[in-house]
N, CA, C and O atoms as CSV, one atom per row, in Angstrom:
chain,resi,resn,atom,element,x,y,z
A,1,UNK,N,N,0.845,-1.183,0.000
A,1,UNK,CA,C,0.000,0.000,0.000
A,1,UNK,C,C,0.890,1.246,0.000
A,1,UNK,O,O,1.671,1.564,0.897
A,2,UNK,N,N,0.607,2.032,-1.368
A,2,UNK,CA,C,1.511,3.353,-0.652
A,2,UNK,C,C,1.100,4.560,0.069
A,2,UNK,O,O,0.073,5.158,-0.253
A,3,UNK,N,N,1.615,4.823,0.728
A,3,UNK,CA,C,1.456,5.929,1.939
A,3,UNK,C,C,0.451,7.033,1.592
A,3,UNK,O,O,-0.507,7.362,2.291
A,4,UNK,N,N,0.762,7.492,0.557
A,4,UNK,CA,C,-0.024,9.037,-0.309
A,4,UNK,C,C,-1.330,8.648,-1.236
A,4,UNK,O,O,-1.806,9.375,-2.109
A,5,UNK,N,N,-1.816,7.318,-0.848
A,5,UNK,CA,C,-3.018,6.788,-1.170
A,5,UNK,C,C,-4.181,7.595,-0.795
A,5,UNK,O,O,-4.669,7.880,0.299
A,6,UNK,N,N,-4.625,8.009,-2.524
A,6,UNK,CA,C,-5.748,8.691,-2.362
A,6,UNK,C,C,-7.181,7.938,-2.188
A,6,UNK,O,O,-7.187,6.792,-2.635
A,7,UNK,N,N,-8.674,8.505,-1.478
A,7,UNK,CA,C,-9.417,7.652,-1.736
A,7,UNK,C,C,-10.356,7.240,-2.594
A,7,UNK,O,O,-10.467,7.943,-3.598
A,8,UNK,N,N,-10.919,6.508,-2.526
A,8,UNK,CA,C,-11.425,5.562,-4.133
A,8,UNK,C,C,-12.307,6.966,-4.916
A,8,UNK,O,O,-13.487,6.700,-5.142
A,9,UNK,N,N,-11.909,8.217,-5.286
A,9,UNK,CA,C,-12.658,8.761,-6.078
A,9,UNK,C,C,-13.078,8.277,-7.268
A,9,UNK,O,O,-12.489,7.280,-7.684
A,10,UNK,N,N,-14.281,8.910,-8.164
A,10,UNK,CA,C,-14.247,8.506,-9.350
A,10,UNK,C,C,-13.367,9.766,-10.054
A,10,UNK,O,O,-13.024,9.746,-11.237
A,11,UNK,N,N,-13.156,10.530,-9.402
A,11,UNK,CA,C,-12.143,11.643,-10.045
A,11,UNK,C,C,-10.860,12.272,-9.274
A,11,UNK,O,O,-10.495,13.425,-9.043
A,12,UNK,N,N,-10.369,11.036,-8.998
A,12,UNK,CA,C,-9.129,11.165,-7.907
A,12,UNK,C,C,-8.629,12.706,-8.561
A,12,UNK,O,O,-8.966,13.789,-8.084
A,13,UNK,N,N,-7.708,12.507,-9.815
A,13,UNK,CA,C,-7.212,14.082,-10.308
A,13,UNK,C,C,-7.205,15.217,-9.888
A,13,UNK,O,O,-6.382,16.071,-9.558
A,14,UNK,N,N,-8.590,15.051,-9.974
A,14,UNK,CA,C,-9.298,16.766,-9.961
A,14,UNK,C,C,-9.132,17.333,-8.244
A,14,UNK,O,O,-9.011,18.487,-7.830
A,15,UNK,N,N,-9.181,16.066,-7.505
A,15,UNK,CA,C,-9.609,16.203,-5.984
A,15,UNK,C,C,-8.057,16.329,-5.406
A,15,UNK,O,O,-7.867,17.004,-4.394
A,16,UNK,N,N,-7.177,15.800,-5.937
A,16,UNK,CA,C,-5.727,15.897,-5.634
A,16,UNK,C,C,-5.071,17.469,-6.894
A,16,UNK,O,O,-4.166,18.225,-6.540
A,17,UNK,N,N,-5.293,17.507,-7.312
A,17,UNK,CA,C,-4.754,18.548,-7.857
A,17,UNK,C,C,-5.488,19.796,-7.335
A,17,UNK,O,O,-4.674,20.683,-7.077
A,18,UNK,N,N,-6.955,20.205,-7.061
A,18,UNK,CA,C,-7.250,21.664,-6.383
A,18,UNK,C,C,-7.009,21.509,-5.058
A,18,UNK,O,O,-7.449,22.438,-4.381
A,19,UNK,N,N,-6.272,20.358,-4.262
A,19,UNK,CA,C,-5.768,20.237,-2.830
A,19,UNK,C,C,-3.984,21.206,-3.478
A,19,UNK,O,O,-3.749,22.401,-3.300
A,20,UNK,N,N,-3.185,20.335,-4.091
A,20,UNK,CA,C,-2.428,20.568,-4.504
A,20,UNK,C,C,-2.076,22.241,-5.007
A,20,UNK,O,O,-1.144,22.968,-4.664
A,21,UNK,N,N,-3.516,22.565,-6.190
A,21,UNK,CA,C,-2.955,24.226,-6.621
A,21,UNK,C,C,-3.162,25.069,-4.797
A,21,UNK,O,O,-2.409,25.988,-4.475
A,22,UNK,N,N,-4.377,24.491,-3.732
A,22,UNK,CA,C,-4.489,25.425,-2.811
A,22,UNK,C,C,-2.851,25.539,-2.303
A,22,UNK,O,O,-2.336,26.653,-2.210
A,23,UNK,N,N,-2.163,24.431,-2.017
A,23,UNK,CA,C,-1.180,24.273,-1.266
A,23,UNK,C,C,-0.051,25.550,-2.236
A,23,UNK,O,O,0.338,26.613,-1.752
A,24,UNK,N,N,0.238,25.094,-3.516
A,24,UNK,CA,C,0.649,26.055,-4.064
A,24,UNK,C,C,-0.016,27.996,-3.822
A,24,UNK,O,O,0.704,28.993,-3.765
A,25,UNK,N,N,-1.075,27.964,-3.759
A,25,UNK,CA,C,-1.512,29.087,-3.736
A,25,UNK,C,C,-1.015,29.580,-2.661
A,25,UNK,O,O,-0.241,30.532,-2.762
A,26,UNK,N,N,-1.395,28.967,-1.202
A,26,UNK,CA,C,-0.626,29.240,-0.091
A,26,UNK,C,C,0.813,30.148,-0.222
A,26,UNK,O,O,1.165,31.311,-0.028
A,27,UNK,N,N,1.226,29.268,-0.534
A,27,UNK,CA,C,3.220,28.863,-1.096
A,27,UNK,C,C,3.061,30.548,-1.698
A,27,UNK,O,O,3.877,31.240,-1.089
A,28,UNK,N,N,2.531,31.091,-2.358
A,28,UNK,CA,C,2.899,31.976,-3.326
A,28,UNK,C,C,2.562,33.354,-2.793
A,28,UNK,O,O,3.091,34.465,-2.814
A,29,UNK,N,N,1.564,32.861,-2.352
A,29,UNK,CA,C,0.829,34.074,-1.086
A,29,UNK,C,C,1.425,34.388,0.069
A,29,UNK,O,O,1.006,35.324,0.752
A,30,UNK,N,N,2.317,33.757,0.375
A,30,UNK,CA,C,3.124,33.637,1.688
A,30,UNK,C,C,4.510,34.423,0.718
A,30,UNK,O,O,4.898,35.152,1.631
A,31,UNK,N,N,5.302,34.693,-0.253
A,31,UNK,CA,C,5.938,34.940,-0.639
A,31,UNK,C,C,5.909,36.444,-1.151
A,31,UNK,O,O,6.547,37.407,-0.725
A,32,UNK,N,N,4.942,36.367,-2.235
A,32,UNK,CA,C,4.563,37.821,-2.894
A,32,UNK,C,C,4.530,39.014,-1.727
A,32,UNK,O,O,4.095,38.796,-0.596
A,33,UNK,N,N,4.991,40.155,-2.109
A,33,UNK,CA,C,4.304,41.740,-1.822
A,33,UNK,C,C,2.578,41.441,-1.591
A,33,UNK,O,O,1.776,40.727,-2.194
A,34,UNK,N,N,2.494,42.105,-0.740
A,34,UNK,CA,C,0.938,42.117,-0.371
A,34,UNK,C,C,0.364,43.480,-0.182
A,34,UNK,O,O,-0.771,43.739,0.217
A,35,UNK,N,N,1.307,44.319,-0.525
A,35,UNK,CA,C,1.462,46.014,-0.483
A,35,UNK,C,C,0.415,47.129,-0.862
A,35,UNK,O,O,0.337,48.319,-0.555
A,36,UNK,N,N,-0.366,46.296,-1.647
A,36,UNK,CA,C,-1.355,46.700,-2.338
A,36,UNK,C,C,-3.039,46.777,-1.561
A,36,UNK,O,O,-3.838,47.703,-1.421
A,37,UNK,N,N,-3.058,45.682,-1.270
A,37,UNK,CA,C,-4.193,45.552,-0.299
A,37,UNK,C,C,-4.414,46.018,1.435
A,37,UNK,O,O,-3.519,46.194,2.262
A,38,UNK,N,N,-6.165,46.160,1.668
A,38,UNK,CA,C,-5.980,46.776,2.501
A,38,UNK,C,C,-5.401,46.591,3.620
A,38,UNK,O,O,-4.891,45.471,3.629
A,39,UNK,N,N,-5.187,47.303,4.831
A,39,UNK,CA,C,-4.601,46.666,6.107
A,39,UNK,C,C,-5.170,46.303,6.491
A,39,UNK,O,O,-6.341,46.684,6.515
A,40,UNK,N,N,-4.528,44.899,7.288
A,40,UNK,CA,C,-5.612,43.809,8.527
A,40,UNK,C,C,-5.414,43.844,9.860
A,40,UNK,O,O,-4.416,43.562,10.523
A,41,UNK,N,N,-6.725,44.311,10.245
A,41,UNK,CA,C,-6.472,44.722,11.782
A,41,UNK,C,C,-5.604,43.993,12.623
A,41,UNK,O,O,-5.231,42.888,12.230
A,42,UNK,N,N,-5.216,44.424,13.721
A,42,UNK,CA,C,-4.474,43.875,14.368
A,42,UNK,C,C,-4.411,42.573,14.660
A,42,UNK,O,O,-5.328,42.494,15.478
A,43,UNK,N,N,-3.998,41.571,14.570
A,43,UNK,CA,C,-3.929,40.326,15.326
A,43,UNK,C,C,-4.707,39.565,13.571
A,43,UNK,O,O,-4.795,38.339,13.496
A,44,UNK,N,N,-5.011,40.126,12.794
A,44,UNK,CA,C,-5.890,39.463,12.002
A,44,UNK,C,C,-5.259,38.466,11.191
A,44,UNK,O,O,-6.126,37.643,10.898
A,45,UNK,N,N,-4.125,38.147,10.678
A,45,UNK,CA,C,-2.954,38.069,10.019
A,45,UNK,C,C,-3.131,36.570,10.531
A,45,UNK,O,O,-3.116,35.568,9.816
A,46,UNK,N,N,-3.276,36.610,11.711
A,46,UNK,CA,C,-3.195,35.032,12.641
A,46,UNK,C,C,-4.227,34.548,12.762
A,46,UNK,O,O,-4.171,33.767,13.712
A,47,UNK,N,N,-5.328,34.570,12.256
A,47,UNK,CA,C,-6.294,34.716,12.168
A,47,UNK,C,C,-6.788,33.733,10.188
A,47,UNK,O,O,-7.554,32.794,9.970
A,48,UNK,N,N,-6.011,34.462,9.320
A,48,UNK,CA,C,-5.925,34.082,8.200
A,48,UNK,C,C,-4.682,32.724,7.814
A,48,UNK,O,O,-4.881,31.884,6.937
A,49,UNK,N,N,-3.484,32.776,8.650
A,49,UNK,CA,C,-3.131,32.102,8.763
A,49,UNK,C,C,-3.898,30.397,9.438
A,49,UNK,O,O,-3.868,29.269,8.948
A,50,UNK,N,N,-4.272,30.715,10.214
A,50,UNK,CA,C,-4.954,29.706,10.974
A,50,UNK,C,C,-5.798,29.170,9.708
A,50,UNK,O,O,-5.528,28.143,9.086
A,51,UNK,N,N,-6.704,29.914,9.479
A,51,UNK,CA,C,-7.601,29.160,8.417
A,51,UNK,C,C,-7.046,28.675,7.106
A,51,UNK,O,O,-7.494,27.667,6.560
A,52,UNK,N,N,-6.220,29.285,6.680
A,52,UNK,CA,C,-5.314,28.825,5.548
A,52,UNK,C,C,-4.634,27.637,5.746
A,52,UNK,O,O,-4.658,26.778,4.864
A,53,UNK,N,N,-3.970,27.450,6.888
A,53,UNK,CA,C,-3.443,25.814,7.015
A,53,UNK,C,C,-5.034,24.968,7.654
A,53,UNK,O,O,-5.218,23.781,7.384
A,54,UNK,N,N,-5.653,25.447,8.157
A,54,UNK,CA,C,-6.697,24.239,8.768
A,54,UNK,C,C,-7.331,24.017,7.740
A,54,UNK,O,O,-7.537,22.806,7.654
A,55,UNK,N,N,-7.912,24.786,6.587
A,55,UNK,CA,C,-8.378,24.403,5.411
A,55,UNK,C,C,-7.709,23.656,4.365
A,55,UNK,O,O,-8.300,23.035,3.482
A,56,UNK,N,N,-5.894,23.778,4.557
A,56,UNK,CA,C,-4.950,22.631,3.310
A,56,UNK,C,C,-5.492,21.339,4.425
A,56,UNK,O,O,-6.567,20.821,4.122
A,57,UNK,N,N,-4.745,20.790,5.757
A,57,UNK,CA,C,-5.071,20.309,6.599
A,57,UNK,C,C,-6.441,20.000,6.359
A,57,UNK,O,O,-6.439,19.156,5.462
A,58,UNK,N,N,-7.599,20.253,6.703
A,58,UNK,CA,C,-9.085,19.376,6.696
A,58,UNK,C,C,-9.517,19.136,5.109
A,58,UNK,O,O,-10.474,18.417,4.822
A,59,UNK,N,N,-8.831,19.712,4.258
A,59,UNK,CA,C,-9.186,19.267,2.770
A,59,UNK,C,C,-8.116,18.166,2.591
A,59,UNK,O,O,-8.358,17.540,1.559
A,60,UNK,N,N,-6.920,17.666,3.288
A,60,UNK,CA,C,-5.849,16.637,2.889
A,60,UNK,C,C,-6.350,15.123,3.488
A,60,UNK,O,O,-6.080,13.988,3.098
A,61,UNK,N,N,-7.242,15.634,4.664
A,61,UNK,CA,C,-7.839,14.711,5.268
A,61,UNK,C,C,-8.961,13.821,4.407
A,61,UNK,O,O,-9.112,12.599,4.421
A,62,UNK,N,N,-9.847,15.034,3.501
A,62,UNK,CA,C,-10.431,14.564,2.622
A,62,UNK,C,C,-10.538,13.672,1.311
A,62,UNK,O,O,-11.451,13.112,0.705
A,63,UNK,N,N,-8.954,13.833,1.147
A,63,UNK,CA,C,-8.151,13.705,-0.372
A,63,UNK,C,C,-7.987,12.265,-0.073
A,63,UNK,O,O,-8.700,11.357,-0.500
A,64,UNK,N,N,-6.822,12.150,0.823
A,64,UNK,CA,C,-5.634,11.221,1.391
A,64,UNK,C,C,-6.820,9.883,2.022
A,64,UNK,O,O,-7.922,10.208,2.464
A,65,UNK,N,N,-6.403,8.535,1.967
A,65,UNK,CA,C,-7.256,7.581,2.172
A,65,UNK,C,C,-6.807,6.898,3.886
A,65,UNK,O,O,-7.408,6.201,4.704
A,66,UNK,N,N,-5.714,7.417,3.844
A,66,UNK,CA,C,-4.925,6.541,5.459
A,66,UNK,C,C,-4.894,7.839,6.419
A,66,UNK,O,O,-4.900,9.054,6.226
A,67,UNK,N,N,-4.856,6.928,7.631
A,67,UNK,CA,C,-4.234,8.154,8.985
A,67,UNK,C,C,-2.939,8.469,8.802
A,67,UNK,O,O,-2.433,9.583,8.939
A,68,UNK,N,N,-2.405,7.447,8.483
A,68,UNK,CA,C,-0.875,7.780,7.881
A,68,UNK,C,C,-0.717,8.829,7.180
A,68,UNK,O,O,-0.137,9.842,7.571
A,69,UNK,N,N,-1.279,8.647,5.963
A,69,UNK,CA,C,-1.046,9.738,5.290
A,69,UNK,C,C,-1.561,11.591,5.583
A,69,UNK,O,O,-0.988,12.625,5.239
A,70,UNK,N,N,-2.571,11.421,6.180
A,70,UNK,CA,C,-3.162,12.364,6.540
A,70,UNK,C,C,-2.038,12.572,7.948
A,70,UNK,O,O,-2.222,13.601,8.597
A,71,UNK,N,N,-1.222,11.894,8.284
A,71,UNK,CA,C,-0.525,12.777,9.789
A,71,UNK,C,C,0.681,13.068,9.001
A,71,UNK,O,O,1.343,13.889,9.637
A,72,UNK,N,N,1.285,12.741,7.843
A,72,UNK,CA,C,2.779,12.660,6.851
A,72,UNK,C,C,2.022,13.953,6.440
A,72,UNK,O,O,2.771,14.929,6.473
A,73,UNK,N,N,1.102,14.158,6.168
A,73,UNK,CA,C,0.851,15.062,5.479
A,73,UNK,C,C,0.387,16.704,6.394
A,73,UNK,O,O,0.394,17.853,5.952
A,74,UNK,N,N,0.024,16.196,7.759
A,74,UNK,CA,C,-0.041,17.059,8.643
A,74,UNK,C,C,1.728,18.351,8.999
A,74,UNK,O,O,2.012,19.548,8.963
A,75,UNK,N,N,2.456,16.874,9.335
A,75,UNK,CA,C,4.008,17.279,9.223
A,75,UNK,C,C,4.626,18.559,8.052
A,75,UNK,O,O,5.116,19.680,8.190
A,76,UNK,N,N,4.288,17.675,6.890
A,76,UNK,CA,C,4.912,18.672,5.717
A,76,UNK,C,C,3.988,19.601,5.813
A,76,UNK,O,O,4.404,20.556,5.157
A,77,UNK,N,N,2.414,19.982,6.514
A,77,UNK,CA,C,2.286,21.024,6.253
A,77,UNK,C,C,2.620,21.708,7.441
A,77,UNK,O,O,2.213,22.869,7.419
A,78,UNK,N,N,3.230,21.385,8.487
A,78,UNK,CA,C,3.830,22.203,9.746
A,78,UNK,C,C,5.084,22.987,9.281
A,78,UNK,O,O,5.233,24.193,9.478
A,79,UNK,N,N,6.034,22.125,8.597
A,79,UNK,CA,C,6.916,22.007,7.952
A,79,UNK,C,C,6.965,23.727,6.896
A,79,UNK,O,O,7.356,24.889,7.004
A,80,UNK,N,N,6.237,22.765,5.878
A,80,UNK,CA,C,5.659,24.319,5.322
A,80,UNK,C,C,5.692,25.325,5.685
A,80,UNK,O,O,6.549,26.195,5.529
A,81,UNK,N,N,4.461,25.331,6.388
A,81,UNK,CA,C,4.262,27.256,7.517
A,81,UNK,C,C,5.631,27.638,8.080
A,81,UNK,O,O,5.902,28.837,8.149
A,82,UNK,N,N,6.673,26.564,8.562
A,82,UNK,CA,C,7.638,27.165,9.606
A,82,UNK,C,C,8.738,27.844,8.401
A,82,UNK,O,O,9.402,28.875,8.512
A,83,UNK,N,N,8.667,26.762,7.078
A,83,UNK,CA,C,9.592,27.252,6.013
A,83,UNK,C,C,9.789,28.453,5.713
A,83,UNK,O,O,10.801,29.154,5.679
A,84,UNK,N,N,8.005,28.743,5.353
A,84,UNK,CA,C,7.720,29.746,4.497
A,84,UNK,C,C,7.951,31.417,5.079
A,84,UNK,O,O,8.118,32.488,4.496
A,85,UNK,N,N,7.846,30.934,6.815
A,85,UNK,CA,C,8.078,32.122,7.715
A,85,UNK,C,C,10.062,32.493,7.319
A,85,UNK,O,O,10.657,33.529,7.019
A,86,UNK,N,N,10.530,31.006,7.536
A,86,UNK,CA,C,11.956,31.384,7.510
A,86,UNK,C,C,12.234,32.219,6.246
A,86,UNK,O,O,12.677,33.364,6.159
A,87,UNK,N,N,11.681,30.938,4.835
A,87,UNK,CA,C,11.767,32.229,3.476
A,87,UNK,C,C,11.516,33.840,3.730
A,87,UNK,O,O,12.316,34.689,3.336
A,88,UNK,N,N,10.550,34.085,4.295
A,88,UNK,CA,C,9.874,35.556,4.251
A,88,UNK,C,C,10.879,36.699,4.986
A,88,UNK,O,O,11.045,37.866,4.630
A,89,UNK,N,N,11.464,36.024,6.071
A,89,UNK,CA,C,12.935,36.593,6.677
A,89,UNK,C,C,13.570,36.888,5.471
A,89,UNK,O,O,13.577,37.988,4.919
A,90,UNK,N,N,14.283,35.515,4.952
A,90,UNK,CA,C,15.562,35.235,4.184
A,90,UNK,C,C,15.459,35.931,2.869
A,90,UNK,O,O,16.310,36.776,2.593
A,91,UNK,N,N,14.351,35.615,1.903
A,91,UNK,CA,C,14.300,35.636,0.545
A,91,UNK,C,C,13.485,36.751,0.585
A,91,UNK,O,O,14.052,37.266,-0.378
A,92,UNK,N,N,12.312,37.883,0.985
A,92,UNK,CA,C,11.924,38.507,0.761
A,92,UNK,C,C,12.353,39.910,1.459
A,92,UNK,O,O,12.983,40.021,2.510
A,93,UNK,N,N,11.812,41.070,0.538
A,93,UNK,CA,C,12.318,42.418,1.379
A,93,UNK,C,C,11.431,42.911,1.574
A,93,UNK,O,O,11.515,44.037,2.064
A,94,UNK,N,N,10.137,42.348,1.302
A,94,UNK,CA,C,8.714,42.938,1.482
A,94,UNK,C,C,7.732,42.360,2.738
A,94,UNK,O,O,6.727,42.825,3.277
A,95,UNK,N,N,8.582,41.010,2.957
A,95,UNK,CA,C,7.538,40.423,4.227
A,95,UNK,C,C,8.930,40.343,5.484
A,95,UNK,O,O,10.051,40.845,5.402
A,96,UNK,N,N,8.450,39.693,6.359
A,96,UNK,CA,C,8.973,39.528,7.318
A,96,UNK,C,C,8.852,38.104,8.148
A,96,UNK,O,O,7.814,37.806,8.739
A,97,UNK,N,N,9.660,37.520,8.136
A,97,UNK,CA,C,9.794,35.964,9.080
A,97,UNK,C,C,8.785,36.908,11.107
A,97,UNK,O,O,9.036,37.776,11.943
A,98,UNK,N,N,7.504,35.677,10.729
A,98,UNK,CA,C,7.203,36.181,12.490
A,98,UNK,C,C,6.832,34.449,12.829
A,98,UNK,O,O,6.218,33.689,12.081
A,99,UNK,N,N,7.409,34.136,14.168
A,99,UNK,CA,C,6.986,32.879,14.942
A,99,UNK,C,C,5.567,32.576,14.983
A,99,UNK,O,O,5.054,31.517,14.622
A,100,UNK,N,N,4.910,33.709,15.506
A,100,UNK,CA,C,3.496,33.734,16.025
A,100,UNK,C,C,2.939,33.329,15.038
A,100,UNK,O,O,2.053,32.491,15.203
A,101,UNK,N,N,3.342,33.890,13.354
A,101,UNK,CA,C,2.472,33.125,12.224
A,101,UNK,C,C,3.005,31.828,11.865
A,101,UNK,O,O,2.394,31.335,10.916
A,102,UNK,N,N,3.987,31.088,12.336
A,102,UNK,CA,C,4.395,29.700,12.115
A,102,UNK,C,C,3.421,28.988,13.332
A,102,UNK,O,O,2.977,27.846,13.212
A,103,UNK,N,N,3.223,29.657,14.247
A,103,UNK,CA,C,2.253,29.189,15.340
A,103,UNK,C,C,0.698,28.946,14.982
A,103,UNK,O,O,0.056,27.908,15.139
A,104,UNK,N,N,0.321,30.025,14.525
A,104,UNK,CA,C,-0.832,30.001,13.777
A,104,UNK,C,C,-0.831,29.111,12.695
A,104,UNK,O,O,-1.882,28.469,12.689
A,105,UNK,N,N,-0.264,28.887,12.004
A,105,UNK,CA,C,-0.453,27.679,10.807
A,105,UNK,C,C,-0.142,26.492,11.469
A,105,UNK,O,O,-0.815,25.619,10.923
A,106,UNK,N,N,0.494,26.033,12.317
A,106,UNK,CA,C,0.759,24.793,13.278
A,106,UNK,C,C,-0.244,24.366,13.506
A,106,UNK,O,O,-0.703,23.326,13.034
A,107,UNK,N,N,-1.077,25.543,14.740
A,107,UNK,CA,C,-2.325,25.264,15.464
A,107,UNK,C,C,-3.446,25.225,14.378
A,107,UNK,O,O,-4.419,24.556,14.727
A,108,UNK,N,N,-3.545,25.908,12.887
A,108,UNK,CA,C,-4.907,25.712,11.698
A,108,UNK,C,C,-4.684,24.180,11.525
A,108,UNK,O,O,-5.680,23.457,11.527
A,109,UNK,N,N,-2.912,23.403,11.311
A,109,UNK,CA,C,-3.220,21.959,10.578
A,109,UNK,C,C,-3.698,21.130,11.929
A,109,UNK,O,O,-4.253,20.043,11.775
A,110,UNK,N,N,-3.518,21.555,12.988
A,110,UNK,CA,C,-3.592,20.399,13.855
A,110,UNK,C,C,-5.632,20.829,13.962
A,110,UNK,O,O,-6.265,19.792,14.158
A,111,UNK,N,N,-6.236,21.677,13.894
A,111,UNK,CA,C,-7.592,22.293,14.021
A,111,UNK,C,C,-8.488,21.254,12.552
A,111,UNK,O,O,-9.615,20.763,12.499
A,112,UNK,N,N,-7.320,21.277,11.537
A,112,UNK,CA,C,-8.215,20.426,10.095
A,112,UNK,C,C,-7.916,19.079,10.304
A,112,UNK,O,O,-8.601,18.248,9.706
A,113,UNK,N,N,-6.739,18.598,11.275
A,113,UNK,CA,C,-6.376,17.132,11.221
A,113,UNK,C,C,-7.339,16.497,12.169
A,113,UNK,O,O,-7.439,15.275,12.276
A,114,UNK,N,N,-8.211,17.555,13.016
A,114,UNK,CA,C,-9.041,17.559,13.950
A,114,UNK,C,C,-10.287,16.627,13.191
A,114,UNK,O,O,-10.975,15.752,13.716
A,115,UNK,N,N,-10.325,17.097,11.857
A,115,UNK,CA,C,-11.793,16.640,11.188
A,115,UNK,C,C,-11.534,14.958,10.719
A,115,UNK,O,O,-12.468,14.273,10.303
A,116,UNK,N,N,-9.726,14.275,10.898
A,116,UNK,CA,C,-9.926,13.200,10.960
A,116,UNK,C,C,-11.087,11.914,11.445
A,116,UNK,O,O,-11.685,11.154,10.683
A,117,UNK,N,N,-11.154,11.962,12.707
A,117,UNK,CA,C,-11.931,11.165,13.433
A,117,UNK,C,C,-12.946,11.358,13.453
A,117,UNK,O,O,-13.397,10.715,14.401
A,118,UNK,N,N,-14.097,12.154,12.730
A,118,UNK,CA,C,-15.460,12.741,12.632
A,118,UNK,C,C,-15.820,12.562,11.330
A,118,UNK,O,O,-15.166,12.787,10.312
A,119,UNK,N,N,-17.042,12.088,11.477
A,119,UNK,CA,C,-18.256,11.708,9.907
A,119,UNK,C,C,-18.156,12.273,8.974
A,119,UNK,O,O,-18.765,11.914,7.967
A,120,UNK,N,N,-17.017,13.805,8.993
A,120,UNK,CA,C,-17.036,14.579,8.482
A,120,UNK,C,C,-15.810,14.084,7.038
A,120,UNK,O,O,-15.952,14.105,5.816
A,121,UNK,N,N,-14.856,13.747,7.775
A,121,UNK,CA,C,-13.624,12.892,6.903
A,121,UNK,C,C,-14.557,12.041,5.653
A,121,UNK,O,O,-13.564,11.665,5.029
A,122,UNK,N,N,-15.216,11.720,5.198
A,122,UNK,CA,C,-16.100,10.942,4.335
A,122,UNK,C,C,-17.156,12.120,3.408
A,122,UNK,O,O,-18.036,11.594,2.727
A,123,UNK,N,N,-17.081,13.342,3.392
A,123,UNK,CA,C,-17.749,14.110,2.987
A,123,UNK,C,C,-17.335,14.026,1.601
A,123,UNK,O,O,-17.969,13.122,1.056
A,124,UNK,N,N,-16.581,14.562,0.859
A,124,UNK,CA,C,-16.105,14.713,-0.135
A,124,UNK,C,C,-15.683,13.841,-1.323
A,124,UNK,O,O,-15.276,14.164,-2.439
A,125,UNK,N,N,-15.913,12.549,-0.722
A,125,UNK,CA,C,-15.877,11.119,-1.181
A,125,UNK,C,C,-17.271,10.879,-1.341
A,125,UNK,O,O,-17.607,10.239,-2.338
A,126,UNK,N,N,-17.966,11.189,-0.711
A,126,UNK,CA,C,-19.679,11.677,-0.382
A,126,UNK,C,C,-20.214,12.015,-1.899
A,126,UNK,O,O,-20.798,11.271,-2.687
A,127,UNK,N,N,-19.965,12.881,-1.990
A,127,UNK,CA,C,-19.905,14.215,-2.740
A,127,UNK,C,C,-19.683,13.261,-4.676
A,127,UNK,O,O,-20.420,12.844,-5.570
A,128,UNK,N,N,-17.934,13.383,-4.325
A,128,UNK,CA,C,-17.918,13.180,-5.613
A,128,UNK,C,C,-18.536,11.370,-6.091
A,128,UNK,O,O,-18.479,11.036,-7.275
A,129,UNK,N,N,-18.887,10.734,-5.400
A,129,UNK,CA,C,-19.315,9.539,-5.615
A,129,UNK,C,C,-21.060,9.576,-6.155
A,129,UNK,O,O,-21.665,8.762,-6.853
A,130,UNK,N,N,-21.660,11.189,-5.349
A,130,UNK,CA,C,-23.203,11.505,-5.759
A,130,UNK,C,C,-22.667,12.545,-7.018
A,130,UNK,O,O,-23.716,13.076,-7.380
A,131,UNK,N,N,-21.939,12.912,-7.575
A,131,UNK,CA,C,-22.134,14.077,-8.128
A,131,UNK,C,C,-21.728,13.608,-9.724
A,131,UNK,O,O,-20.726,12.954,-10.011
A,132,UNK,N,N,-22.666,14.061,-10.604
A,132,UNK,CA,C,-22.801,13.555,-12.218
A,132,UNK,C,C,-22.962,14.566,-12.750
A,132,UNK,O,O,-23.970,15.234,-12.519
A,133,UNK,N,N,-21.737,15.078,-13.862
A,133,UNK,CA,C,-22.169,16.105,-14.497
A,133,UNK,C,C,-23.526,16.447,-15.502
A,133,UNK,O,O,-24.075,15.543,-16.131
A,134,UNK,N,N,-23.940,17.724,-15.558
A,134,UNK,CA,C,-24.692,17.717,-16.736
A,134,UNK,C,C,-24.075,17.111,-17.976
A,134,UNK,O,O,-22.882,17.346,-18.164
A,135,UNK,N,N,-24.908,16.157,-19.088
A,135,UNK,CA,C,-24.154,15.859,-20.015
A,135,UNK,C,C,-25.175,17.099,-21.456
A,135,UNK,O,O,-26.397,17.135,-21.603
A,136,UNK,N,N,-24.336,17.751,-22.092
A,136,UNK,CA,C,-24.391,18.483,-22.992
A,136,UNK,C,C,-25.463,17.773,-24.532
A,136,UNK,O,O,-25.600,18.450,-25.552
């Protein structure tokens, strides 16, 4: 069995790849100038963080078919957040490396890895197993 076993979709692809572009989106959003948009109140930042990893986190839960994989996959996304803080130090002149937001994305994957053990983990398998496109 391998580890990154997705579950029995009829459209595994689609369900692993918009897990995949979010994770990328993350990745890119965490990098870019954000200079443009408005300011977020105080404390809010941690706030968006949180939901941004608990949503890669409770959608990987959805994807991924094992506990295994869903806790391998918890890791790399801890992993992630702590990276992306170090990048934002290192590689950018527009953001800034902060702990508190590696904290906040820690505490969002462990909040979506939360939706493991609940009726809820089976939703999306739910979903695409009822769902038939219009045919043209």
């Amino acid at each position: 069995m391998r580890v990154f076993a997705l579950k029995p979709f009829r459209r595994p692809r689609l369900w692993l790849g918009l897990w995949l572009a979010a994770v990328v989106g993350v990745t890119v959003l965490s990098l870019v100038s954000l200079s443009g948009l408005p300011p977020v109140p105080e404390g809010g930042d941690k706030v968006e963080h949180f939901l941004a990893y608990a949503l890669l986190s409770a959608s990987a839960v959805q994807v991924f078919a094992t506990r295994r994989a869903c806790m391998a996959i918890a890791a790399l996304l801890v992993t992630l957040g702590v990276g992306l803080e170090f990048a934002q130090g290192t590689l950018t002149t527009t953001r800034m490396a902060d702990p508190h937001d590696a904290l906040a994305n820690t505490l969002g994957v462990l909040a979506g890895l939360a939706t493991l053990p609940t009726p809820l983990r089976g939703f999306l398998l739910a979903l695409d197993t009822r769902w038939r496109p219009a045919r043209a």
